[in-house]
C-alpha positions as CSV (number, residue, x, y, z in Angstrom):
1,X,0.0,0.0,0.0
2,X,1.5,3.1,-1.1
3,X,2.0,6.3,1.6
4,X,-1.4,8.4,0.9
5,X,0.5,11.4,1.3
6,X,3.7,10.9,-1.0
7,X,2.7,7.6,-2.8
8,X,6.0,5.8,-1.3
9,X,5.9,3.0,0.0
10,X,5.2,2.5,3.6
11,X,6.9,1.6,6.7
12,X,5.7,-0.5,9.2
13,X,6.3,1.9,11.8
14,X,4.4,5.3,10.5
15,X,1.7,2.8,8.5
16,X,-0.2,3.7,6.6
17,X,2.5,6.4,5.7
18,X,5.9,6.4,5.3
19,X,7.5,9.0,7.3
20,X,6.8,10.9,10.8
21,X,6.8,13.8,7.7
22,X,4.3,12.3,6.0
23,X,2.4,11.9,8.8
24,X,2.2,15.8,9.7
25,X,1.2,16.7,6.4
26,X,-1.5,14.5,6.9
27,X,-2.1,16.1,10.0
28,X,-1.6,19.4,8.9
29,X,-4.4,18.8,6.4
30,X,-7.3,17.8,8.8
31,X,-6.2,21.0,11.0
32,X,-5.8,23.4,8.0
33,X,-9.5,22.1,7.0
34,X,-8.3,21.0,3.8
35,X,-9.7,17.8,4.5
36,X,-13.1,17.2,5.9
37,X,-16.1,14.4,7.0
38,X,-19.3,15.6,5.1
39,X,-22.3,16.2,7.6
40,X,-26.1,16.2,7.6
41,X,-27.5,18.4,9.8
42,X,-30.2,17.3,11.9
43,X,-33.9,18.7,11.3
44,X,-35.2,20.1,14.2
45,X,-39.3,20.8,14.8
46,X,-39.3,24.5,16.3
47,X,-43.1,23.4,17.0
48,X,-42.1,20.3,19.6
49,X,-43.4,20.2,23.0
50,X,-40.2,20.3,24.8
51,X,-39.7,20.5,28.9
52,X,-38.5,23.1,29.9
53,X,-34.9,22.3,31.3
54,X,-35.3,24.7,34.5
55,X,-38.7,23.4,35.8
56,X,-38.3,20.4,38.0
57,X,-40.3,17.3,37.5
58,X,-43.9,16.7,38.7
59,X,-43.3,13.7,40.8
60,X,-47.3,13.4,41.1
């Protein structure tokens, strides 16, 4: 498998890359936002009957 960064080939020890280098640019990528997981946002209904967090329970 090659490195994803470089397309060398990997060493057991930075796997799946091939260098602590490659590792960082890797790294670098996911903090730079270069790189990111697609997301749905959730649909919220505004009309729901929600508790209200501050009122205690009726223990009735």
């Amino acid at each position: 498998m090659p490195c994803p960064t470089c397309q060398k080939p990997t060493e057991l020890k930075f796997r799946p890359f091939c260098s602590k280098r490659c590792q960082l640019v890797d790294l670098n990528h996911w903090f730079g936002e270069s790189y990111a997981i697609p997301a749905v946002e959730a649909e919220v209904d505004e009309n729901a009957d929600w508790p209200d967090p501050l009122t205690p329970p009726n223990d009735s």
